[in-house]
N, C-alpha and C positions, 0 to 999 in steps of 0.2 A: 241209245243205250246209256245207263246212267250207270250209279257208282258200283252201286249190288247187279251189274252185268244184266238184268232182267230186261225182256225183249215187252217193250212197251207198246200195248194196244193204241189205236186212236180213239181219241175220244171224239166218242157218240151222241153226247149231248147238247150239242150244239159246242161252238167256239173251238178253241185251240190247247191241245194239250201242251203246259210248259214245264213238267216235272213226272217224274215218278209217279206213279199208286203205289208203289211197294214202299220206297223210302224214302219217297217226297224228297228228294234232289233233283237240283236240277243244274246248269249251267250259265254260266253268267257270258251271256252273247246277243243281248240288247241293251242298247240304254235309254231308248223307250219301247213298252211294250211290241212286239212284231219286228220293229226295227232290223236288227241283226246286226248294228253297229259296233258293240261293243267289243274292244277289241281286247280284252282278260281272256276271258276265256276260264276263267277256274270254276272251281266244284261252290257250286250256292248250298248248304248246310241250311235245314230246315231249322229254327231255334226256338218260333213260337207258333202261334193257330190267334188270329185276332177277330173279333166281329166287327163288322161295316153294316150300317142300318140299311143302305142301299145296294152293296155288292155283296153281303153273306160273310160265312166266313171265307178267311185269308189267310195263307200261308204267308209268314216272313222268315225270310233265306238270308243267311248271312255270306258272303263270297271270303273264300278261304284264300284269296290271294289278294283282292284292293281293299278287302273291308266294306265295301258296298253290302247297303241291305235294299233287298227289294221284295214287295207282294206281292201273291200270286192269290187267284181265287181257288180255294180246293175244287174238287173237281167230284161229283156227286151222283148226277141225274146222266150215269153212263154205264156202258156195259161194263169198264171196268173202274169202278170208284177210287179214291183216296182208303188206302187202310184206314178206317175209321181207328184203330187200336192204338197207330202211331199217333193221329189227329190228337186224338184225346192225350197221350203221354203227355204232347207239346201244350195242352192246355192248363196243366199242371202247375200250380205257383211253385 
């Protein structure tokens, strides 16, 4: 469960869900990907949507407690996708 309460599917498309479809948050509980080391624990705030020529587009989260920013691949080719609506907001100059 993330910050808007919403009971998050798994994702279908292969790999690992690490955020929201509805509000793209997510929580800061790696300090490398899968790890689970991180020991914040605060709310990751979505702030942009970036492109990578090799991994797609990217969410970047900003953590509301260390200041840490980290990337996330949206998440697409699944039963329940990324709100394309917020995507795009975060695209927004």
């Amino acid at each position: 469960m993330f910050c808007c309460h919403a009971q998050v599917p798994p994702h279908t498309g292969g790999g690992f869900r690490n955020h929201c479809p509805f509000c793209l948050h997510s929580v800061h509980v790696d300090v490398l990907p899968g790890d689970r080391a991180a020991d914040c624990g605060g709310l990751l705030v979505p702030i942009a949507v970036d492109y990578h020529s090799k991994k797609g587009y990217q969410l970047i989260h900003r953590c509301t407690r260390c200041g840490a920013t980290r990337r996330n691949r949206t998440a697409t080719n699944t039963h329940s996708p990324d709100d394309p609506d917020r995507l795009i907001a975060l695209m927004a100059p």
